[in-house]
N, CA, C and O atoms as a CHARMM CRD file, in Angstrom:
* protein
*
  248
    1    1 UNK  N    193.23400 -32.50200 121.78600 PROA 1      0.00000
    2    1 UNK  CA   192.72100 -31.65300 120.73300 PROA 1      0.00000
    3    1 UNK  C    193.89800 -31.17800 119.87600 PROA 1      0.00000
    4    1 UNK  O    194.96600 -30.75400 120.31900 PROA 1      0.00000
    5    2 UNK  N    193.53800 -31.31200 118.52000 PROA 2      0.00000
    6    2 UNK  CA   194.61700 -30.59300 118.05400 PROA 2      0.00000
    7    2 UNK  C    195.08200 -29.24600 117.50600 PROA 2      0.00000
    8    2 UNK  O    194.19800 -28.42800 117.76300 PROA 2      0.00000
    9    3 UNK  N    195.89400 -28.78600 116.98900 PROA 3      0.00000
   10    3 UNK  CA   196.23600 -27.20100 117.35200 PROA 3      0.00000
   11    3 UNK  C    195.60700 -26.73300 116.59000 PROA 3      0.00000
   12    3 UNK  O    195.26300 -25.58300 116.86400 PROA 3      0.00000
   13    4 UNK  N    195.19200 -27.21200 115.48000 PROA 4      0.00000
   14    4 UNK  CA   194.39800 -26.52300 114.20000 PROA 4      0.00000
   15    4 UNK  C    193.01700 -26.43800 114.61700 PROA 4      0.00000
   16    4 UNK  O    192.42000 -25.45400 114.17900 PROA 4      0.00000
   17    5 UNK  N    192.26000 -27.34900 115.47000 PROA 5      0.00000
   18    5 UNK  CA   191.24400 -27.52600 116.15400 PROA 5      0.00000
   19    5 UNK  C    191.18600 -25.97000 116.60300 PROA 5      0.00000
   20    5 UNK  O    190.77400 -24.93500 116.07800 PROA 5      0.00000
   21    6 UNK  N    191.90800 -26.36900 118.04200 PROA 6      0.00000
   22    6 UNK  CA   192.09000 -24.83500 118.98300 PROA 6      0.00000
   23    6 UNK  C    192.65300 -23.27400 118.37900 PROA 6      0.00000
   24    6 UNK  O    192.50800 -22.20100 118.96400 PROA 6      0.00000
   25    7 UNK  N    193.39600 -23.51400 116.91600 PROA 7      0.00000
   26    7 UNK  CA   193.47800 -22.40300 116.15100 PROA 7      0.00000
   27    7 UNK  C    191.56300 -21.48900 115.73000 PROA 7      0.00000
   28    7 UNK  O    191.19900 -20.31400 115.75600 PROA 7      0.00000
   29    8 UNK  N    190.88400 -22.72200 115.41600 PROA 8      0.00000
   30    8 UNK  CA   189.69800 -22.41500 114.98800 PROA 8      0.00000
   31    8 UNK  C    188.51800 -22.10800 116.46600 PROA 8      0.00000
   32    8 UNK  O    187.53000 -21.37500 116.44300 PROA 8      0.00000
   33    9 UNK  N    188.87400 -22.67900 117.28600 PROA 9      0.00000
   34    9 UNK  CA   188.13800 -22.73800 117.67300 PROA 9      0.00000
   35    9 UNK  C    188.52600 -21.04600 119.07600 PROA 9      0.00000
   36    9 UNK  O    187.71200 -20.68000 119.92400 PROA 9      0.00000
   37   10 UNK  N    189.82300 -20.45400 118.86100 PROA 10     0.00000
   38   10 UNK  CA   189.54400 -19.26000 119.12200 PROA 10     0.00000
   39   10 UNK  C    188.74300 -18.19300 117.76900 PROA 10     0.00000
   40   10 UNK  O    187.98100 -17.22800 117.82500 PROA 10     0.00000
   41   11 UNK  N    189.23200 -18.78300 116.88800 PROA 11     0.00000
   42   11 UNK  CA   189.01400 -17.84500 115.40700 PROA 11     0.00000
   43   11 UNK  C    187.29000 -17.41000 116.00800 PROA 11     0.00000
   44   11 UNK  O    186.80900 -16.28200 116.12200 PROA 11     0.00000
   45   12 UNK  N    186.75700 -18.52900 116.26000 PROA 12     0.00000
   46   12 UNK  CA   185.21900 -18.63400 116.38400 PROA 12     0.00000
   47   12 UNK  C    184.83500 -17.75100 117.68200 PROA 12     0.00000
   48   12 UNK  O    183.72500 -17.23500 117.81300 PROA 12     0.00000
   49   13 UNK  N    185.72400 -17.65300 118.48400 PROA 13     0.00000
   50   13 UNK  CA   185.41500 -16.95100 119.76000 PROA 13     0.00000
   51   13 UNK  C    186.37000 -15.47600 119.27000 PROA 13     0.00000
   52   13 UNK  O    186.61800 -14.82700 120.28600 PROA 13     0.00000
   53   14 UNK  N    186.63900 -15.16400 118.67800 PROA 14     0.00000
   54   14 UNK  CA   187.22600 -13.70500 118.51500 PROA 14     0.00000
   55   14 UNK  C    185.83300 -13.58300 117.55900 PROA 14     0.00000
   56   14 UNK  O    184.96900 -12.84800 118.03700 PROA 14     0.00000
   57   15 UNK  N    185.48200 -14.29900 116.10400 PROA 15     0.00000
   58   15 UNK  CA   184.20900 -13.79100 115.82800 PROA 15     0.00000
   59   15 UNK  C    182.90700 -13.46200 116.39900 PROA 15     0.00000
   60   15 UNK  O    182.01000 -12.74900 115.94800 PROA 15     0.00000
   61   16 UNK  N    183.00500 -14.26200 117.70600 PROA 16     0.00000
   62   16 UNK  CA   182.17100 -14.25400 118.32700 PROA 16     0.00000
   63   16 UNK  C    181.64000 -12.85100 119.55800 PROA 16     0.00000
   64   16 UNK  O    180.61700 -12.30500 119.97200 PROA 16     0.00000
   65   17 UNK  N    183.12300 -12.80300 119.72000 PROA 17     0.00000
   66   17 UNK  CA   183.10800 -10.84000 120.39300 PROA 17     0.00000
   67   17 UNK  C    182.81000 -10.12100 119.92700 PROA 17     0.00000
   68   17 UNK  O    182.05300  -9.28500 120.41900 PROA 17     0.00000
   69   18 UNK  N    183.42000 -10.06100 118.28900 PROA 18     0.00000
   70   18 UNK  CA   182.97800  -9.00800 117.27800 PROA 18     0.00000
   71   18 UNK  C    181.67500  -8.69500 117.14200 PROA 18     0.00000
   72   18 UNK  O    181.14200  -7.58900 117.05600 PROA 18     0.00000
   73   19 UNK  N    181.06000 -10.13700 117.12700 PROA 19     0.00000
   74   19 UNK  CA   179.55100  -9.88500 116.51600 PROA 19     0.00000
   75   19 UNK  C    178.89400  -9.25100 117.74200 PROA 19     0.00000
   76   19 UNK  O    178.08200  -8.42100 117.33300 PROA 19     0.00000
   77   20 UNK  N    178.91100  -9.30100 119.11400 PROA 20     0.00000
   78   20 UNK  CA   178.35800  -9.23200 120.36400 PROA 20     0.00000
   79   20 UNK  C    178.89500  -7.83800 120.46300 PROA 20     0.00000
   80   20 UNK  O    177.93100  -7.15400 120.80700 PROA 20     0.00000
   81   21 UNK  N    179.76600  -7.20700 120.35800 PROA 21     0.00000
   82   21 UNK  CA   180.55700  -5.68200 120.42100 PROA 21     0.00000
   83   21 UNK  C    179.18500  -4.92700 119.25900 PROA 21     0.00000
   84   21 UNK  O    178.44800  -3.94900 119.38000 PROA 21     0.00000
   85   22 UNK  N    179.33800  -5.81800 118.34200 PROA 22     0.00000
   86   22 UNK  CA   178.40400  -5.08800 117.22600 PROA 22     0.00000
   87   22 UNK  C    176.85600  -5.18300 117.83200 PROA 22     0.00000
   88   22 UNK  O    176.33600  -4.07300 117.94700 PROA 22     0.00000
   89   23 UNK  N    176.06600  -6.25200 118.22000 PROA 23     0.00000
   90   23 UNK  CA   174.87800  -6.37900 118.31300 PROA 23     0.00000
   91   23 UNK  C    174.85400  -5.13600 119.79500 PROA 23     0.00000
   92   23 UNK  O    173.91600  -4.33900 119.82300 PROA 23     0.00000
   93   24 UNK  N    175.75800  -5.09300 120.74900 PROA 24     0.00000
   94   24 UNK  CA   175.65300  -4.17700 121.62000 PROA 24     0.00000
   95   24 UNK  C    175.38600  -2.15500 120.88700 PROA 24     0.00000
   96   24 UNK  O    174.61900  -1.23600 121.17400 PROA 24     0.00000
   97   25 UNK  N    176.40000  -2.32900 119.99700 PROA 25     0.00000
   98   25 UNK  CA   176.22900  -1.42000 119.47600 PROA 25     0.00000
   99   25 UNK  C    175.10100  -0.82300 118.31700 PROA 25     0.00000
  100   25 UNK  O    174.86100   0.36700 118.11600 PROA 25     0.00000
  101   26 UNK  N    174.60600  -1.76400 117.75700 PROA 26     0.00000
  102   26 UNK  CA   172.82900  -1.80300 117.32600 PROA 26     0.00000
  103   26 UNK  C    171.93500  -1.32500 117.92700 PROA 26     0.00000
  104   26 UNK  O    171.14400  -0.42200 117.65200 PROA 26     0.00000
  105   27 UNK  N    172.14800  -2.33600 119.28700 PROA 27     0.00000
  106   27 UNK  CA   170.78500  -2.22500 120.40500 PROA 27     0.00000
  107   27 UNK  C    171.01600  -0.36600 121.08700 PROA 27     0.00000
  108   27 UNK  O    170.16100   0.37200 121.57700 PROA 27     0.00000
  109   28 UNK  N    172.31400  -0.14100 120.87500 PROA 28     0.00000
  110   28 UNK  CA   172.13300   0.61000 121.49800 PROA 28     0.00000
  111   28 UNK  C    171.79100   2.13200 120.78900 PROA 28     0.00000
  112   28 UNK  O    171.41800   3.22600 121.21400 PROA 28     0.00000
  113   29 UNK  N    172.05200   1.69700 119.79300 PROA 29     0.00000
  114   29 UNK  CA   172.00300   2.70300 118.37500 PROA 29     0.00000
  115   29 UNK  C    169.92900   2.48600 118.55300 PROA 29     0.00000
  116   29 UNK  O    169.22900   3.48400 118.72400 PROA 29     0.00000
  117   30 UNK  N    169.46400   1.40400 118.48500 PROA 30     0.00000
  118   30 UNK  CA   167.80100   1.29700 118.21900 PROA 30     0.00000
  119   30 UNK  C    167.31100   2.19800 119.69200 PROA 30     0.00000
  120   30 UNK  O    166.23800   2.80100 119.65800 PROA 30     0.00000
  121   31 UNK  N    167.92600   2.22300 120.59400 PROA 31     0.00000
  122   31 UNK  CA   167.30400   2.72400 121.96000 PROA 31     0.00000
  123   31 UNK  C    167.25600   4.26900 121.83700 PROA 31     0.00000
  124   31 UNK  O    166.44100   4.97200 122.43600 PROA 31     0.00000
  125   32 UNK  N    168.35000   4.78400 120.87800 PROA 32     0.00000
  126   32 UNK  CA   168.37500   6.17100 120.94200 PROA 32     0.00000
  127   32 UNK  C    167.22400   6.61700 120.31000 PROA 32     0.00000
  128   32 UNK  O    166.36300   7.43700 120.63100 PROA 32     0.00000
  129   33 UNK  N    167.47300   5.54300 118.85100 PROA 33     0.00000
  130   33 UNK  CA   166.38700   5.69100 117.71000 PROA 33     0.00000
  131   33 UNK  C    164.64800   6.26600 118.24000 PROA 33     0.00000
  132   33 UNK  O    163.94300   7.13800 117.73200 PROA 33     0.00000
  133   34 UNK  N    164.32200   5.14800 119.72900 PROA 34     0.00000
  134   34 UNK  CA   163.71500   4.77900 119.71600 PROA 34     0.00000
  135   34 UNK  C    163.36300   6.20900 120.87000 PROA 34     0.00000
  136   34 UNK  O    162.20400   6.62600 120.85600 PROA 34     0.00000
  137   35 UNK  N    164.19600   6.77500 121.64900 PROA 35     0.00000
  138   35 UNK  CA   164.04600   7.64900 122.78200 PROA 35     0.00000
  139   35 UNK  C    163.50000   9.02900 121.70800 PROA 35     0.00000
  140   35 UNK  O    162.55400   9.77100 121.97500 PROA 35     0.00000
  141   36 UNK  N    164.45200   9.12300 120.35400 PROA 36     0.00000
  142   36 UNK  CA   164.07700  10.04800 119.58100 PROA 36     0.00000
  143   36 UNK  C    162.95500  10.25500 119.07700 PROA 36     0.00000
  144   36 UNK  O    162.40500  11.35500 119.04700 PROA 36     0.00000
  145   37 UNK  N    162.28900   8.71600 118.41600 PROA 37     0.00000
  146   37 UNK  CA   160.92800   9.04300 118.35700 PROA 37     0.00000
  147   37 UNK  C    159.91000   9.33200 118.78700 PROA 37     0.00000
  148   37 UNK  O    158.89100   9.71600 118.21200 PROA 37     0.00000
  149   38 UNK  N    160.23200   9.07800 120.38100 PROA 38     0.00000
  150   38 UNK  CA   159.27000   9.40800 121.13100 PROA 38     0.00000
  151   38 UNK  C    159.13300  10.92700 121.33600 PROA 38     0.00000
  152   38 UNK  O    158.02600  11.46300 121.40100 PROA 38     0.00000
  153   39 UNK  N    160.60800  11.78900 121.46300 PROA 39     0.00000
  154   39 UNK  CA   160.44100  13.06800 121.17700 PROA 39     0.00000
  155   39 UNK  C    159.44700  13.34400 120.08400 PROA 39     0.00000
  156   39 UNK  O    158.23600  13.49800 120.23600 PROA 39     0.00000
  157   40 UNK  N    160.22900  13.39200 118.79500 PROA 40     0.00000
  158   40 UNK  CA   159.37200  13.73200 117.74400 PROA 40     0.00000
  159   40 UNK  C    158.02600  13.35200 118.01500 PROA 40     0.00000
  160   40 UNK  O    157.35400  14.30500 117.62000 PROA 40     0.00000
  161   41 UNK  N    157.27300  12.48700 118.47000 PROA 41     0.00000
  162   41 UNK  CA   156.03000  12.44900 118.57900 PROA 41     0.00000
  163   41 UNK  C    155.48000  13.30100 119.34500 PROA 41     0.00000
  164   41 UNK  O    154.56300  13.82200 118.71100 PROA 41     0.00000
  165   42 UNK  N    155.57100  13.83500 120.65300 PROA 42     0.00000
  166   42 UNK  CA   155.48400  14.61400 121.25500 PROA 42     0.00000
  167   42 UNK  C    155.38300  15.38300 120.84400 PROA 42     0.00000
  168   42 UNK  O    154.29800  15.91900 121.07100 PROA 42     0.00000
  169   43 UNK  N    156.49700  16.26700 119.74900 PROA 43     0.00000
  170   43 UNK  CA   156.39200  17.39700 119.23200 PROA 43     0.00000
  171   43 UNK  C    155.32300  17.10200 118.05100 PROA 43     0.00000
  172   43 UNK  O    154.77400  18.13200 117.65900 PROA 43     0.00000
  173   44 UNK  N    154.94400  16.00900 117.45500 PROA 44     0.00000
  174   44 UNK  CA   153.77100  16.23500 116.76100 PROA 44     0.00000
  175   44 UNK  C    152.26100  16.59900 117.42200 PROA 44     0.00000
  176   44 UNK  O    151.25300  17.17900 117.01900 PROA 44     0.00000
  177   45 UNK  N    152.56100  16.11900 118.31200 PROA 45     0.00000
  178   45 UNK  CA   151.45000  16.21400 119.38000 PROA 45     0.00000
  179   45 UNK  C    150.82600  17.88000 119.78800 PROA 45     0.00000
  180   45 UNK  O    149.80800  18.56200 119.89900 PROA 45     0.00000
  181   46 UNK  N    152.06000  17.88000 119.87700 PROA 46     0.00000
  182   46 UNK  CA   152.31700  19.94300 120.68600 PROA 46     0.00000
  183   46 UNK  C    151.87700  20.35300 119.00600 PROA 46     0.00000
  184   46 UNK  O    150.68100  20.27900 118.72300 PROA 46     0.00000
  185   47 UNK  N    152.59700  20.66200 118.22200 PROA 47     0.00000
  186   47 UNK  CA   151.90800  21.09700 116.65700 PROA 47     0.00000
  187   47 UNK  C    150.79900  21.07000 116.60400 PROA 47     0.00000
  188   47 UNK  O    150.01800  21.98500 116.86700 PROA 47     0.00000
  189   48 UNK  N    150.54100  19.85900 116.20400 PROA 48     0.00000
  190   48 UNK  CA   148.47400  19.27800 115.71800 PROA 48     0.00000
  191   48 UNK  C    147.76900  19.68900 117.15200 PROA 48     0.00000
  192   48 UNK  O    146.60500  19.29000 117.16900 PROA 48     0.00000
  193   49 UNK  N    148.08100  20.24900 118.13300 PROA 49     0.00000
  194   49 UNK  CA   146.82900  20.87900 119.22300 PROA 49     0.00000
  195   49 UNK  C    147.20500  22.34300 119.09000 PROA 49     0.00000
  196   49 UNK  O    146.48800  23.18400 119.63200 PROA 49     0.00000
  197   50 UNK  N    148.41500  22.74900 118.32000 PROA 50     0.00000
  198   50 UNK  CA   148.44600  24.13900 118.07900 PROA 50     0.00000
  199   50 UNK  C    147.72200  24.48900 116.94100 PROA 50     0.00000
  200   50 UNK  O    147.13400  25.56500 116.84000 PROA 50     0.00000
  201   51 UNK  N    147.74000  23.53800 115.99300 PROA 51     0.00000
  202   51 UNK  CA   147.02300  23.66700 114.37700 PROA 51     0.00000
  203   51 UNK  C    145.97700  23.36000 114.75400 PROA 51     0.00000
  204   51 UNK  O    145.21700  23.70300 113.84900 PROA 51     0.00000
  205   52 UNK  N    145.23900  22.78300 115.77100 PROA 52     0.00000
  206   52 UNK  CA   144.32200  22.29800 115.82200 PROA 52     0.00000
  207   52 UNK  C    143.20900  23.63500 116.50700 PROA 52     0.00000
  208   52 UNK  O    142.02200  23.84900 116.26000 PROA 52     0.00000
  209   53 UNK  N    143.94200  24.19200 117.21600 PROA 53     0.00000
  210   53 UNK  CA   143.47900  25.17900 117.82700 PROA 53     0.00000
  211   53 UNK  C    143.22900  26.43400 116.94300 PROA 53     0.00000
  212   53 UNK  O    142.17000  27.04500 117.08800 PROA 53     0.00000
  213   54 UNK  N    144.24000  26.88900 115.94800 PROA 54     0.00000
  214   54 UNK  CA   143.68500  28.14300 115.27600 PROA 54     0.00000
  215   54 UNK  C    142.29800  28.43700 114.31400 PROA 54     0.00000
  216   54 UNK  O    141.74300  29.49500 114.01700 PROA 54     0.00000
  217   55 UNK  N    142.03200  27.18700 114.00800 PROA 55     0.00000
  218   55 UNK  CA   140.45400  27.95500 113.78300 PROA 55     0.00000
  219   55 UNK  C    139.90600  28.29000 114.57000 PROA 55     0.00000
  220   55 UNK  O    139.34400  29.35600 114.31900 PROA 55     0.00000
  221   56 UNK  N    139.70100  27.83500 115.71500 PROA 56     0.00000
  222   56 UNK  CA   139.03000  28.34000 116.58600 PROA 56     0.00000
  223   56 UNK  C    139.36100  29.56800 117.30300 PROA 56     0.00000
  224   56 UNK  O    138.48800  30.20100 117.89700 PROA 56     0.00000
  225   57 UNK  N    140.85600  30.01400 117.26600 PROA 57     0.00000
  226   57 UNK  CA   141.03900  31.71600 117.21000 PROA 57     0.00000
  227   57 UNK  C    140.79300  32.58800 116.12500 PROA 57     0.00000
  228   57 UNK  O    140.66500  33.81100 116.08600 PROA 57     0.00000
  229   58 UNK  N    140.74400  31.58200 115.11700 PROA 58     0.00000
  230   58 UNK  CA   140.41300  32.61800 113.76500 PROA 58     0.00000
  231   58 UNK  C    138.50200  32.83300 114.32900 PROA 58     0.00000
  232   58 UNK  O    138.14400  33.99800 114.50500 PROA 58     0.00000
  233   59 UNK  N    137.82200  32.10700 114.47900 PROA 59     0.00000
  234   59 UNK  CA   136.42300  32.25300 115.13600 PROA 59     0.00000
  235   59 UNK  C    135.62100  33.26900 115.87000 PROA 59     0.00000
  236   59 UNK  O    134.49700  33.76800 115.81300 PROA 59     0.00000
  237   60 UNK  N    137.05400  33.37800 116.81700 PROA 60     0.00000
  238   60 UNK  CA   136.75000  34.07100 118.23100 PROA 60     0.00000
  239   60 UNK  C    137.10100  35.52400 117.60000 PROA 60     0.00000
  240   60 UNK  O    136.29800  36.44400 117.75100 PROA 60     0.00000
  241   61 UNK  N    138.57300  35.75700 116.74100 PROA 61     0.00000
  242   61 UNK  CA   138.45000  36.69500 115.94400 PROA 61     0.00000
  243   61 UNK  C    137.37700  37.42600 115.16200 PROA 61     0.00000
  244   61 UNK  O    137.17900  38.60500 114.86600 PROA 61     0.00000
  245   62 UNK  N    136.78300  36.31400 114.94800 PROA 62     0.00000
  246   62 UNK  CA   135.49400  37.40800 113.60700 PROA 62     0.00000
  247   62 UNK  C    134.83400  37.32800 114.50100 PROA 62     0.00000
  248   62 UNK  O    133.70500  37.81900 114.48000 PROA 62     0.00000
């Protein structure tokens, strides 16, 4: 093989870490994303049965 070969053909494997360092760091960036939304939903959840509930104390009121 020749050296210009094996020059490239690390070039391709150092790009190749980079991109894998990065896609690790995506996936792991989408998991938080993804742990967060599930909070926030929750807390929409807890809201809309609290909003959901005050007419019916405004009710019990009159």
């Amino acid at each position: 093989m020749r050296q210009e070969d094996r020059l490239a053909i690390n070039e391709i494997r150092e790009m190749l870490k980079v991109l894998i360092e990065e896609n690790e760091k995506l996936t792991n960036t989408i998991n938080e994303l993804k742990e967060e939304q599930k909070k926030l939903q929750e807390e929409i959840k807890i809201h809309n049965i609290v909003l959901n509930s005050l007419p019916i104390r405004h009710e019990i009121l009159n």
